[in-house]
N, C-alpha and C positions, 0 to 999 in steps of 0.2 A: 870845240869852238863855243865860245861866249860871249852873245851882243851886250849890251848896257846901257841905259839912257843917262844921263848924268846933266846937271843944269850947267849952265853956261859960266857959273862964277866957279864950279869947282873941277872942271873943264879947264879953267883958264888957270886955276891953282894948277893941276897936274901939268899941264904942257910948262908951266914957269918951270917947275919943278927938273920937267927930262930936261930943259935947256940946260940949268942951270947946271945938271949934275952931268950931264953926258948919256942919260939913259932912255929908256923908252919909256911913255907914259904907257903902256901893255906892262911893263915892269915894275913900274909902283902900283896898278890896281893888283896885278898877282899880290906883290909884297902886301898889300893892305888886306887882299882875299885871305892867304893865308894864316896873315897874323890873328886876324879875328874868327875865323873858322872854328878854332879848337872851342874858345868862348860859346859862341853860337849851338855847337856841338852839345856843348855841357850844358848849359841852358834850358836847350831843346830836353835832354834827357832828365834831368832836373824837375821840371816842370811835368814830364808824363809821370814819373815817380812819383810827384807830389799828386797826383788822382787815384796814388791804387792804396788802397789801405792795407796799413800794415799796424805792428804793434810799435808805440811809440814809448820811449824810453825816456824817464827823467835824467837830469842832472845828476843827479847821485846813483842812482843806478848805473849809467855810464862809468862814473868814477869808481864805484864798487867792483864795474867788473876788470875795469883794467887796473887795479889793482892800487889808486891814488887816495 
Protein backbone atom coordinates (compact mmCIF):
# COMPACT_ATOMS: atom_id res chain seq x y z
CA UNK A 1 0.00 0.00 0.00
CA UNK A 2 0.97 3.48 -1.17
CA UNK A 3 -0.37 6.92 0.05
CA UNK A 4 0.72 10.05 -2.13
CA UNK A 5 0.09 13.66 -1.81
CA UNK A 6 -0.19 15.27 -5.33
CA UNK A 7 -1.34 19.03 -5.98
CA UNK A 8 -4.67 19.76 -7.03
CA UNK A 9 -3.90 20.68 -10.89
CA UNK A 10 -2.34 17.26 -11.35
CA UNK A 11 -5.03 15.54 -9.34
CA UNK A 12 -7.44 17.10 -11.75
CA UNK A 13 -5.10 16.09 -14.85
CA UNK A 14 -5.25 12.28 -13.77
CA UNK A 15 -9.06 11.96 -12.76
CA UNK A 16 -9.64 13.70 -16.59
CA UNK A 17 -7.46 11.20 -17.83
CA UNK A 18 -9.43 7.75 -15.89
CA UNK A 19 -12.71 9.55 -17.27
CA UNK A 20 -11.76 9.87 -20.41
CA UNK A 21 -9.99 6.53 -20.95
CA UNK A 22 -12.09 4.18 -18.80
CA UNK A 23 -9.43 3.50 -16.30
CA UNK A 24 -8.53 4.13 -12.66
CA UNK A 25 -6.44 7.04 -11.73
CA UNK A 26 -4.44 4.02 -9.18
CA UNK A 27 -3.67 2.80 -12.91
CA UNK A 28 -1.93 5.68 -14.47
CA UNK A 29 0.22 6.58 -11.21
CA UNK A 30 1.20 2.67 -11.27
CA UNK A 31 1.80 3.07 -15.05
CA UNK A 32 3.82 6.40 -14.52
CA UNK A 33 5.53 4.50 -11.20
CA UNK A 34 6.69 2.01 -13.32
CA UNK A 35 7.73 3.52 -16.34
CA UNK A 36 10.12 5.81 -14.40
CA UNK A 37 11.26 3.45 -11.87
CA UNK A 38 14.03 1.64 -13.94
CA UNK A 39 15.30 5.52 -14.71
CA UNK A 40 15.47 6.34 -11.15
CA UNK A 41 17.08 2.89 -10.56
CA UNK A 42 19.89 3.81 -12.82
CA UNK A 43 20.39 7.12 -11.63
CA UNK A 44 20.48 6.13 -8.26
CA UNK A 45 23.27 3.66 -9.15
CA UNK A 46 24.98 5.90 -11.45
CA UNK A 47 25.64 8.39 -9.21
CA UNK A 48 27.01 5.95 -6.10
CA UNK A 49 29.43 4.70 -8.89
CA UNK A 50 30.39 8.02 -9.60
CA UNK A 51 31.83 8.52 -5.60
CA UNK A 52 34.06 5.29 -5.72
CA UNK A 53 37.15 5.62 -7.49
CA UNK A 54 38.25 3.65 -9.79
CA UNK A 55 40.65 3.76 -12.85
CA UNK A 56 39.55 5.94 -15.58
CA UNK A 57 40.03 5.23 -19.09
CA UNK A 58 40.52 7.61 -22.16
CA UNK A 59 38.89 7.66 -25.46
CA UNK A 60 41.41 5.78 -27.13
CA UNK A 61 42.15 3.45 -24.78
CA UNK A 62 38.69 2.29 -24.89
CA UNK A 63 38.85 2.08 -28.63
CA UNK A 64 42.22 0.30 -28.37
CA UNK A 65 40.76 -2.28 -26.32
CA UNK A 66 37.91 -3.16 -28.17
CA UNK A 67 39.56 -3.41 -31.01
CA UNK A 68 38.34 -0.02 -33.36
Amino acid sequence: MLAIRIDAEIESRLDRLAKQTGRTKTFYAREAILTHLEDLEDAYLAGKRMKTQGKTYSAEEVKRAVGL
